[in-house]
N, C-alpha and C positions, 0 to 999 in steps of 0.2 A: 605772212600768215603763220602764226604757229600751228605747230600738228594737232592734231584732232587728241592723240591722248595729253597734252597738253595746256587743252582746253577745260574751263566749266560751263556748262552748256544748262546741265538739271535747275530748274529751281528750288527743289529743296537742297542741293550743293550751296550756292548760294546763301540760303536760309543758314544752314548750320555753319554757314562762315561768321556770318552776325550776329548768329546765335552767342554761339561758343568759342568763336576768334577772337583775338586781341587786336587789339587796333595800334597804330601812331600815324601819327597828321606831320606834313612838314611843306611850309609855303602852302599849293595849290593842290595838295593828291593826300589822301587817306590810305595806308597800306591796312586791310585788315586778314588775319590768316589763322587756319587751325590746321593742326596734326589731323593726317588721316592716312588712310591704308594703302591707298594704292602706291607704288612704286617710284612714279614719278610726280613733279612734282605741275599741279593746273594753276592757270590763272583766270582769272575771271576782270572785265572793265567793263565801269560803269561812267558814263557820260550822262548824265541827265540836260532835260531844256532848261532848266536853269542855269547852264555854262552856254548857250546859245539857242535861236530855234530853229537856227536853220541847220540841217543834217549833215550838210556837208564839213562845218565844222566841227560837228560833232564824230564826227566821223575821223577827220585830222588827225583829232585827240586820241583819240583808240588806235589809228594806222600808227601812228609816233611810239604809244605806249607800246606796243607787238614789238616794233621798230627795234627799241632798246631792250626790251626782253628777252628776245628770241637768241642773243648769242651770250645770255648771262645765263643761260639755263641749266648749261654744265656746271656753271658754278655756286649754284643754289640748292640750296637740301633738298633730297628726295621727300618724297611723302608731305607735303605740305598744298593747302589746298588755300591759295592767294586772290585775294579781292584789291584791284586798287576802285578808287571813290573818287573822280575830279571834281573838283567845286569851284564856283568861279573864280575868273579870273587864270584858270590855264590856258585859257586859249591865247592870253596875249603874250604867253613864254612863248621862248624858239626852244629848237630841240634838244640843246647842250643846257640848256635850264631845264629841261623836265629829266634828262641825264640824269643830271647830277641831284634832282631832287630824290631820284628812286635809287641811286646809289647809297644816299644817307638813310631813305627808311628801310633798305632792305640791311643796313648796319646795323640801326636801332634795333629792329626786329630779330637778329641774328639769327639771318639766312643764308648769310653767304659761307658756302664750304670752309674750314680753315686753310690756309694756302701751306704745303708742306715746303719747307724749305730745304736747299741741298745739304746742309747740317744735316738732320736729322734724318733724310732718306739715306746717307752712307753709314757702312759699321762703323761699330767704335774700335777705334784701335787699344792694345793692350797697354797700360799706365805705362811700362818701363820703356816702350817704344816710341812717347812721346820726350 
């Protein structure tokens, strides 16, 4: 379960994700996202009955999505307010497929922190001392 701040909950949150987020599609998941104020950063899943009718796998799909989300969160911008969108045919991925599918849209999207390397977190030494 992700933490409540987290989460998008409001429907007008939602609304102005659609509104005025950018979208990309890749295989079976839609990431759509916009900049907004708050500090951290919410996500929002949507499952609809046209990826199943019955609830329990629709349900799957959202527990899987939290699943992979919830220990990427450190590594994702603050202040960004995220929609993912399944459409069929998630349901017949396994976990390490929808992984690896929100790993590329949240690339495409560039969301993910840049990762500081140990180059660049040490000082420079002085030219003659190299």
């Amino acid at each position: 379960m992700l933490l409540k701040v987290n989460r998008l909950t409001r429907k007008n949150d939602f609304e102005a994700v659609f509104k005025k987020g950018k979208g990309f599609k890749e295989d079976f998941l839609i990431l759509r996202f916009v900049s907004s104020n708050p500090k951290e950063c919410r996500f929002g899943i949507i499952v609809s009955r046209k990826i199943s009718k019955r609830a329990v796998v629709r349900n799957k799909i959202k527990r899987r999505i939290r699943g992979i989300i919830k220990p990427k969160i450190p590594k994702i911008k603050t202040g960004a307010d995220i929609v993912f969108f399944a459409l069929p045919g998630l349901e017949t991925k396994d976990f390490w497929e929808i992984e690896e599918t929100i790993n590329k849209l949240l690339k495409k999207a560039k969301l993910i922190k840049a990762k500081r390397t140990l180059s660049s977190s040490l000082p420079s030494l002085p030219s003659e001392a190299r």
